[in-house]
Backbone bond lengths (Angstrom), bond angles and torsions (degrees), N, CA, C in turn:
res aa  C-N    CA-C-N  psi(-1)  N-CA   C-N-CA  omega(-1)  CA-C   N-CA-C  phi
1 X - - - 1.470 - - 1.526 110.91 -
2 X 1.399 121.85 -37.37 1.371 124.15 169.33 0.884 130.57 -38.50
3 X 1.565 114.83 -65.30 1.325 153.71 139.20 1.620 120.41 4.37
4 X 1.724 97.69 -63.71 1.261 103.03 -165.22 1.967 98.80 -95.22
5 X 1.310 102.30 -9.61 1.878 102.07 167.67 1.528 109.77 -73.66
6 X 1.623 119.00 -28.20 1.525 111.22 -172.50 1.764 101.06 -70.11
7 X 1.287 90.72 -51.67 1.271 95.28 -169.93 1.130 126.93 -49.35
8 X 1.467 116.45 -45.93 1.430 145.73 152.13 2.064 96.59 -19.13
9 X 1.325 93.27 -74.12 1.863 103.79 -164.20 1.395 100.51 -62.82
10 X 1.509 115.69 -55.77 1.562 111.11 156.56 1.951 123.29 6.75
11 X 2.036 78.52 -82.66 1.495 91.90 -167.10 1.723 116.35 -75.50
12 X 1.214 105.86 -11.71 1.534 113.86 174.71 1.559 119.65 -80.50
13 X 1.475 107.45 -42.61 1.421 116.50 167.73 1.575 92.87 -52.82
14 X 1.593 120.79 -69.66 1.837 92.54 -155.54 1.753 123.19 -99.28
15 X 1.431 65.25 43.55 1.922 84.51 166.24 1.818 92.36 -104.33
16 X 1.476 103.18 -69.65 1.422 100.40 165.51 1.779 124.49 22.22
17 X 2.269 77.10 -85.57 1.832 91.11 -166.46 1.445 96.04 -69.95
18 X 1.376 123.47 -35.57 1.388 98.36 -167.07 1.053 136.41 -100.04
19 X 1.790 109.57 29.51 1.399 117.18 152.47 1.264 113.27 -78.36
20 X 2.080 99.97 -39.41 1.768 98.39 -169.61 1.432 117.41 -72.53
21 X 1.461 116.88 -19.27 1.440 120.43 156.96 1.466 125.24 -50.84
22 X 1.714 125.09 -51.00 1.098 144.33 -164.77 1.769 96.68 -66.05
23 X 1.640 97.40 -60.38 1.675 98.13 -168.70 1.673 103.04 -64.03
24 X 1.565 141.81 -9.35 1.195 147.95 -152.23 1.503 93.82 -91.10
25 X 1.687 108.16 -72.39 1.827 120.39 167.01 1.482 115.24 -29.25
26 X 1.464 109.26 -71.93 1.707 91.74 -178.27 1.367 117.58 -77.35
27 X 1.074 135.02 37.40 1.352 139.67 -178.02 1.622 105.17 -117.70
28 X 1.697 104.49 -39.00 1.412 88.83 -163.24 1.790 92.20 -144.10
29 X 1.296 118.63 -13.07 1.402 112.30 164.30 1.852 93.28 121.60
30 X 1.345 102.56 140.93 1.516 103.56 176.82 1.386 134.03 -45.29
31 X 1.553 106.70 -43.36 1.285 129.15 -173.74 1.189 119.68 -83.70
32 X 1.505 98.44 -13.01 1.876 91.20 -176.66 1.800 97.58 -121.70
33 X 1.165 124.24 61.49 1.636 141.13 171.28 1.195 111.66 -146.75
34 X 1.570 125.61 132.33 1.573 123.19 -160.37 1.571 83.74 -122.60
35 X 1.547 73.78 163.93 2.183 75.99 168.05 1.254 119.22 -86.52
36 X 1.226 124.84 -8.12 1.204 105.46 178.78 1.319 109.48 -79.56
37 X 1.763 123.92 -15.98 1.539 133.12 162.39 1.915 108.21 -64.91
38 X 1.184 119.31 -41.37 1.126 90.64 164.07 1.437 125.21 -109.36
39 X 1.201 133.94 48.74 0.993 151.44 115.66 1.416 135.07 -42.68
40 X 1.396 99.23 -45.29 1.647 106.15 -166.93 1.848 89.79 -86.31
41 X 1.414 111.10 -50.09 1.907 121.06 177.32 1.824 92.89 -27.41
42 X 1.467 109.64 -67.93 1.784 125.05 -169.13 1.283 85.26 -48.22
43 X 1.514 140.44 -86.61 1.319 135.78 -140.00 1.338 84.90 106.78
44 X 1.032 164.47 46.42 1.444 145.47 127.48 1.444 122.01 -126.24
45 X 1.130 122.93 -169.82 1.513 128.96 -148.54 1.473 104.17 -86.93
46 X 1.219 122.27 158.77 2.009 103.61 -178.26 1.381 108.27 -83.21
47 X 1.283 125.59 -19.66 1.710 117.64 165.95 1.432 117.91 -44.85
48 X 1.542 97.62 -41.35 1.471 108.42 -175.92 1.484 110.87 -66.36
49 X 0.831 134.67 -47.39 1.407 146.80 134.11 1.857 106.76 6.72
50 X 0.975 92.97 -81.88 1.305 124.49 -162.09 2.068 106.24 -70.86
51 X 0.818 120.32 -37.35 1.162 150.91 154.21 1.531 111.93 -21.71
52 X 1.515 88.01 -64.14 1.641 108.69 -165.65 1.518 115.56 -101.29
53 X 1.336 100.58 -18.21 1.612 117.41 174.60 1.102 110.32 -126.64
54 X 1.163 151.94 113.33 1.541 137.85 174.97 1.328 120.29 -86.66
55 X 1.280 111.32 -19.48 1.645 118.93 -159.66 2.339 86.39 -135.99
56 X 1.312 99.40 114.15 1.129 122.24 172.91 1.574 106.52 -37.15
57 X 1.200 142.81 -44.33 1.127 155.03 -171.26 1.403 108.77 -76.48
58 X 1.302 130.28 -22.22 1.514 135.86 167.59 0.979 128.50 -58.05
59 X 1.872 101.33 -29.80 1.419 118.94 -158.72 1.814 89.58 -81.02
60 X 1.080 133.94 -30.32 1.133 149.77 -176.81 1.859 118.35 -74.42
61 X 1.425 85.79 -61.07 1.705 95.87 -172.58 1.981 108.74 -100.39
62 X 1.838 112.39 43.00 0.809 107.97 -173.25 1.647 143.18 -50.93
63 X 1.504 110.89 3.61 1.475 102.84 -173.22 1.458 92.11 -101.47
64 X 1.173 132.71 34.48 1.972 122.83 -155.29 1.319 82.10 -61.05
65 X 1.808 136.43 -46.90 1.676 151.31 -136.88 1.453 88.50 -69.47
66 X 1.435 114.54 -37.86 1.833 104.16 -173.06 1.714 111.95 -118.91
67 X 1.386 98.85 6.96 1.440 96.87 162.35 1.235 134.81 -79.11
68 X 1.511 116.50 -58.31 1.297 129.46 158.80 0.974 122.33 -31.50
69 X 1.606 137.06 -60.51 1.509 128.01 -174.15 1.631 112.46 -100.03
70 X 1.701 104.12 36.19 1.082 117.29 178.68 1.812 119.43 -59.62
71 X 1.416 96.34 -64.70 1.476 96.42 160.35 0.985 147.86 -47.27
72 X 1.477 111.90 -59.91 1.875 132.28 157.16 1.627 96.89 -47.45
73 X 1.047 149.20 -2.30 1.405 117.56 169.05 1.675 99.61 -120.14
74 X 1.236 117.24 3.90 1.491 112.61 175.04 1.504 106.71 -86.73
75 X 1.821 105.04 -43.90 1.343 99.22 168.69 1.719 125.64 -47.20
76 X 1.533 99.87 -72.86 1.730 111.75 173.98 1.493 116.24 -36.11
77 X 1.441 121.47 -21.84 1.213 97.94 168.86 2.037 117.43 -121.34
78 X 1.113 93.56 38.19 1.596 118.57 174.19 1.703 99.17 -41.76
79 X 1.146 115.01 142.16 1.741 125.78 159.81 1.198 116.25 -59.67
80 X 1.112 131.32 148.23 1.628 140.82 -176.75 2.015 94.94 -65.69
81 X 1.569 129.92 133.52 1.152 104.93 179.39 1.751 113.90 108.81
82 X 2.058 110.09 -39.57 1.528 94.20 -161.16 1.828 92.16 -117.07
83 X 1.258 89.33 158.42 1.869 83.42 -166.77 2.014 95.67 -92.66
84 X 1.132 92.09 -163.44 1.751 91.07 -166.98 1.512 87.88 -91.40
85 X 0.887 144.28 -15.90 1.880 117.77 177.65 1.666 92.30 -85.47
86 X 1.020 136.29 -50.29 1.513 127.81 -173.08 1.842 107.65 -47.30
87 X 1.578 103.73 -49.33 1.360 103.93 -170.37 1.760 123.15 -55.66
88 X 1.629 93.09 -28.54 1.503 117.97 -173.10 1.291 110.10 -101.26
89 X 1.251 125.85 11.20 1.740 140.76 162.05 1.624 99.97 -95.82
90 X 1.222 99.58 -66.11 1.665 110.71 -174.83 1.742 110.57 -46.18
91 X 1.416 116.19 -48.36 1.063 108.56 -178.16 1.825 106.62 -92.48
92 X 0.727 135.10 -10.86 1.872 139.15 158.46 1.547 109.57 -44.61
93 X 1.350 107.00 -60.82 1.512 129.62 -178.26 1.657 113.42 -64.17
94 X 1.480 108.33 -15.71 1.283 110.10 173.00 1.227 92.41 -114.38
95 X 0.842 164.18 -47.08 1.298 158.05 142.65 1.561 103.09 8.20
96 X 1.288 113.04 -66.46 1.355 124.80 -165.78 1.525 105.81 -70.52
97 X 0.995 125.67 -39.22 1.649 138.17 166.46 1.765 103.08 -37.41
98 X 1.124 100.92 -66.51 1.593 115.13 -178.24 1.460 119.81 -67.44
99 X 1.473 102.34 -7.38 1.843 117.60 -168.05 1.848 105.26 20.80
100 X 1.510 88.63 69.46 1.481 121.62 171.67 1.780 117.70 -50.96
101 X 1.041 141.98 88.44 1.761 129.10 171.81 1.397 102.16 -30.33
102 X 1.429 124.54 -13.39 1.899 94.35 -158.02 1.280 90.86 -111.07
103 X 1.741 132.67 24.56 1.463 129.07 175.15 1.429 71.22 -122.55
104 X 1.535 164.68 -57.07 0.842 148.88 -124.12 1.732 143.89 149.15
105 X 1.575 91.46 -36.20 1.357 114.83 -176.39 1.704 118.01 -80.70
106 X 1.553 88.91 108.50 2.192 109.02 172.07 1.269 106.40 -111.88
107 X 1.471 99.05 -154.32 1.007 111.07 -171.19 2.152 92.67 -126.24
108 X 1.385 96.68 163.44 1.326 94.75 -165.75 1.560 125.56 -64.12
109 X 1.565 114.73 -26.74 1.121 127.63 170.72 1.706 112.68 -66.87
110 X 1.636 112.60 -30.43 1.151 119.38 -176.19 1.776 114.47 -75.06
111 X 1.089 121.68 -10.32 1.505 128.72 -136.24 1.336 71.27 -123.25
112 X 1.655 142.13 -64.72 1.471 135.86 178.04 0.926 110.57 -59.81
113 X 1.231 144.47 -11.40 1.605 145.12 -173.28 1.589 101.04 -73.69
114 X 1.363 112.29 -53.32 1.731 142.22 169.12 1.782 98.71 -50.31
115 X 0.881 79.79 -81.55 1.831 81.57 -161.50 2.069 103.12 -49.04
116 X 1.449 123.47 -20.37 1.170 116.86 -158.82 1.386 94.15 -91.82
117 X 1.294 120.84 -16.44 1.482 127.80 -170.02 1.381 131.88 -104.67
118 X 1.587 107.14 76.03 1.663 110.78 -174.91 1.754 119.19 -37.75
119 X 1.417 132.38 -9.53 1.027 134.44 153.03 1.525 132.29 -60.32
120 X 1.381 92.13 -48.84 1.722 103.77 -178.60 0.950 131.28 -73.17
121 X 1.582 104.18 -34.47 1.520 132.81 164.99 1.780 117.02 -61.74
122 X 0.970 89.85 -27.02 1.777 97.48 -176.28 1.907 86.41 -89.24
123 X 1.196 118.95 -42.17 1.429 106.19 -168.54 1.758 114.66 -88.74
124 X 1.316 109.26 -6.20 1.259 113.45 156.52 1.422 114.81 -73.96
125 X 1.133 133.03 -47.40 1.307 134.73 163.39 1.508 130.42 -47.85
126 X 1.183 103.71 -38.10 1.193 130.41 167.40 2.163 113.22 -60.14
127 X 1.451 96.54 -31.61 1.548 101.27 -174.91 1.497 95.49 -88.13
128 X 1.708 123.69 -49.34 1.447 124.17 -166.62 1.791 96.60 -50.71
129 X 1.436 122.66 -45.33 1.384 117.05 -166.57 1.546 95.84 -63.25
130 X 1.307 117.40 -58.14 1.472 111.60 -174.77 1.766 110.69 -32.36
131 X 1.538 99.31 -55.81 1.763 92.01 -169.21 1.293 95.49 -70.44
132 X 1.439 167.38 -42.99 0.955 139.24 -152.26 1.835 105.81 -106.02
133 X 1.311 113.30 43.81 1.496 124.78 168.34 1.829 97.99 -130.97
134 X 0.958 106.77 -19.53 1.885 113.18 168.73 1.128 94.44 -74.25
135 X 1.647 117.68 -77.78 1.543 112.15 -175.31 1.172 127.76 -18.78
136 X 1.975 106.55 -75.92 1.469 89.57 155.64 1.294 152.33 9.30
137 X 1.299 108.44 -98.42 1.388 147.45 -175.89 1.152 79.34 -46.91
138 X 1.491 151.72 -97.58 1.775 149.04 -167.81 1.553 104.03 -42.52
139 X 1.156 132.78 -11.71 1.187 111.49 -175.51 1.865 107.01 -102.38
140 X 1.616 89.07 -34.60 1.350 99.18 179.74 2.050 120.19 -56.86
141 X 1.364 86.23 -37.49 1.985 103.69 172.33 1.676 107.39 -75.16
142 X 1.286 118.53 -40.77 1.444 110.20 -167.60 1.144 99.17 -72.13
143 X 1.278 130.69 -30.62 1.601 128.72 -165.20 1.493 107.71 -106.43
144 X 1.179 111.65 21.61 1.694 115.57 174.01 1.903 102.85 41.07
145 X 1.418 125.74 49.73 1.030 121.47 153.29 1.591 132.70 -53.50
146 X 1.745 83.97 131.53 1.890 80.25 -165.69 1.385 107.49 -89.98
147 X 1.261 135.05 160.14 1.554 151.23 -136.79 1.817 90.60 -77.60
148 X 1.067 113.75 100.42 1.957 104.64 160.99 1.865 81.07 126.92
149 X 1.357 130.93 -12.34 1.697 110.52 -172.61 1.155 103.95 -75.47
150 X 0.840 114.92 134.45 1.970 117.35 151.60 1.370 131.98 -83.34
151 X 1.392 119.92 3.95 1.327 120.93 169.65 1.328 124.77 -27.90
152 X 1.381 102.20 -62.08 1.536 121.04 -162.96 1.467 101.19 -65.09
153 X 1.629 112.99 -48.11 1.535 122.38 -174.22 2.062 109.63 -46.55
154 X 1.305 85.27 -42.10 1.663 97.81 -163.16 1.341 93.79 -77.00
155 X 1.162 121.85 -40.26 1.347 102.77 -158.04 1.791 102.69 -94.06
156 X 1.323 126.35 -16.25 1.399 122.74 155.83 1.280 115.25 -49.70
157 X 1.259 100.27 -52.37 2.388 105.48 164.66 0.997 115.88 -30.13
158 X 1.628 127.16 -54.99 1.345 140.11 -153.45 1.566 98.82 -76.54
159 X 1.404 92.32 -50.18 1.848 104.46 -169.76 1.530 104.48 -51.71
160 X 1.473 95.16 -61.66 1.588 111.59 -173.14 1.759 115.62 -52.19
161 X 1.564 115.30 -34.62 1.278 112.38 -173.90 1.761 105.93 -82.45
162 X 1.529 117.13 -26.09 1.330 104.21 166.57 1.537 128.64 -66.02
163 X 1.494 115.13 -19.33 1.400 128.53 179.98 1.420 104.39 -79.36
164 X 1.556 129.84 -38.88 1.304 143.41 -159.26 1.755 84.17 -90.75
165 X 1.333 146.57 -32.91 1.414 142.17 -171.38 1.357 100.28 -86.63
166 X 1.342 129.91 -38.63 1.553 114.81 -166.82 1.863 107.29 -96.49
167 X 1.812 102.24 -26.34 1.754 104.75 160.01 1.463 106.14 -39.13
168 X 1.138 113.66 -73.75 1.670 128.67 -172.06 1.259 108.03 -59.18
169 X 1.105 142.42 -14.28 1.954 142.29 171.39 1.572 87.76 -77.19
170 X 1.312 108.99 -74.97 1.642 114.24 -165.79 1.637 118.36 -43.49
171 X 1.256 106.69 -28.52 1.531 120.22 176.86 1.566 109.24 -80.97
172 X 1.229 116.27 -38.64 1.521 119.70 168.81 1.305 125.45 -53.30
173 X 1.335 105.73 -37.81 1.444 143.12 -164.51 1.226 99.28 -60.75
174 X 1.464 103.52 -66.81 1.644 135.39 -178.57 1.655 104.97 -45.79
175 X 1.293 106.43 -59.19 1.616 98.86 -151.75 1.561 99.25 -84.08
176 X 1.675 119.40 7.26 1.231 120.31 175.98 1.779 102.38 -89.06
177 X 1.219 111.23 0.61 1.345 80.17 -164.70 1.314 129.33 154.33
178 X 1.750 87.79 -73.47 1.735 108.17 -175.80 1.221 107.38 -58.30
179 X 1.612 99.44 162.24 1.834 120.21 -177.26 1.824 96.77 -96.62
180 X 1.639 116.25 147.25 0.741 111.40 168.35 1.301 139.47 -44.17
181 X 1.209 141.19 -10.67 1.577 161.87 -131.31 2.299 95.78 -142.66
182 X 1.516 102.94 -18.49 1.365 100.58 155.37 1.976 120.61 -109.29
183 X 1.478 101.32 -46.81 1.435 64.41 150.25 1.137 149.32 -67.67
184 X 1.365 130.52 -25.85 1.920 128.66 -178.73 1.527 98.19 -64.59
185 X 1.238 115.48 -17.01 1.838 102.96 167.36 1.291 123.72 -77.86
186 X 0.912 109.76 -19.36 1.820 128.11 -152.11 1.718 93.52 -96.46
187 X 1.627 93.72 -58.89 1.323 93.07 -168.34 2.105 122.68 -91.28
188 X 1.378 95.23 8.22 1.445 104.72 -178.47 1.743 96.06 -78.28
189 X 1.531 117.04 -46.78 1.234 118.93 158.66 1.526 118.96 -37.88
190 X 1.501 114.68 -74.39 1.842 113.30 162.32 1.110 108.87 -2.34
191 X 1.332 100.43 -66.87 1.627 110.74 -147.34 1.568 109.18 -58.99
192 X 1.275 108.49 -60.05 1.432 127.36 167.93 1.860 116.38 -30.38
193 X 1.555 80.88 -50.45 1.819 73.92 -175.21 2.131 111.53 -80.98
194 X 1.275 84.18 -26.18 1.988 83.27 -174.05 1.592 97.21 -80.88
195 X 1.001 133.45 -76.79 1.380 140.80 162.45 2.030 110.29 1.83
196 X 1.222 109.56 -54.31 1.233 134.26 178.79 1.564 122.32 -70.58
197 X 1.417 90.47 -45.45 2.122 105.78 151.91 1.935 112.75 -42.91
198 X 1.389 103.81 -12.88 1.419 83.60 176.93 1.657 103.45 -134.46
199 X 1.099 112.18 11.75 1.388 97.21 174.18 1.556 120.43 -54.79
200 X 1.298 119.26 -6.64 1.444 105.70 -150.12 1.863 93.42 -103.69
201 X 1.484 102.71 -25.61 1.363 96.43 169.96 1.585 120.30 -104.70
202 X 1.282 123.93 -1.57 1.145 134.14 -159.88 1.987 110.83 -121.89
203 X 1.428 100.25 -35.16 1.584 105.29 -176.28 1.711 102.62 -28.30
204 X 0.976 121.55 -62.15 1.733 118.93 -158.84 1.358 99.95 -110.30
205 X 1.530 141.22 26.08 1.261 133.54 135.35 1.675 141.48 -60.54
206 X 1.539 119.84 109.02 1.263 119.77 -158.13 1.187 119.99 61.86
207 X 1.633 115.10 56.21 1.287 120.26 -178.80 1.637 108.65 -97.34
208 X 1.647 117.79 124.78 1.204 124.09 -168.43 1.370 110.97 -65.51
């Protein structure tokens, strides 16, 4: 019971900072908020801060932990039967149902916060490469790639640049305006048409 109270305060404390971080950014811009400013917003100490975020940009782009191996775990756990672009359509499209943050979906102040911030933007980019070097790596093992192929590499590219094209629609989307309930229309279509850009080389790649 102890146990599950630390943890408990744990996870509440660094929700805490990273609302008072979140509401700090679109208020006044990424680059110009220190931690020891949101520190004082949290009510706790700036170690604590620091602790829970190490890299200033976390405090911001908090799901990076389930973004990155976003793909590689949609693949690995594919249905017996569906190849890896089906698995990563199927779950995109639900994705969009849920108007998921880790395909894309903020809020409008949040989405300009990103785009206004040559930091974040470089470290968002920085996460899309991460997931599509996981991908990889799952595509390269499921398909018993032999040492020097690039299959897997290229075709994680492909995967990865359709996820990195419809992220960036939905974010456009966002800072124009629309309510979530217009982009998932807009972009369930997207999906359909970019997604579909690769059936012709991809349909029966890494098919379980």
């Amino acid at each position: 019971m102890a146990t599950g109270l630390r943890e408990l305060k744990k996870q509440q404390t660094r929700q805490a900072i990273s609302n008072a971080a979140t509401r700090l950014f679109i208020e006044r811009g990424f680059e110009a908020v220190t931690i020891t400013e949101i520190a004082a917003a949290a009510q706790v100490a700036k170690m604590t801060v620091t602790n829970y975020f190490p890299r200033k940009e976390d405090l911001a782009l908090d799901y990076h932990q389930t973004f990155a191996p976003s793909l590689a775990r949609t693949v690995a756990d594919r249905s017996a039967g569906e190849s890896a672009l089906a698995a990563l359509r199927r779950e995109f499209l639900a994705g969009v149902e849920r108007h998921d943050a880790v395909i894309g979906f903020s809020s409008q102040g949040f989405a300009r916060m990103i785009s206004d911030s040559p930091t974040l933007t470089a470290r968002l980019r920085d996460l899309h490469d991460q997931r599509e070097d996981a991908l990889a790596q799952v595509l390269a093992t499921d398909t018993a790639s032999a040492p020097g192929d690039l299959t897997a590499r290229a075709a994680a590219a492909l995967l990865g640049a359709a996820h990195r094209t419809l992220f960036e629609h939905i974010m456009d989307l966002t800072r124009q305006g629309q309510s979530n309930r217009q982009i998932a229309s807009t972009v369930t279509r997207s999906a359909h048409q970019v997604f579909g850009l690769l059936e012709t080389s991809l349909a029966d790649y890494a098919m379980r």
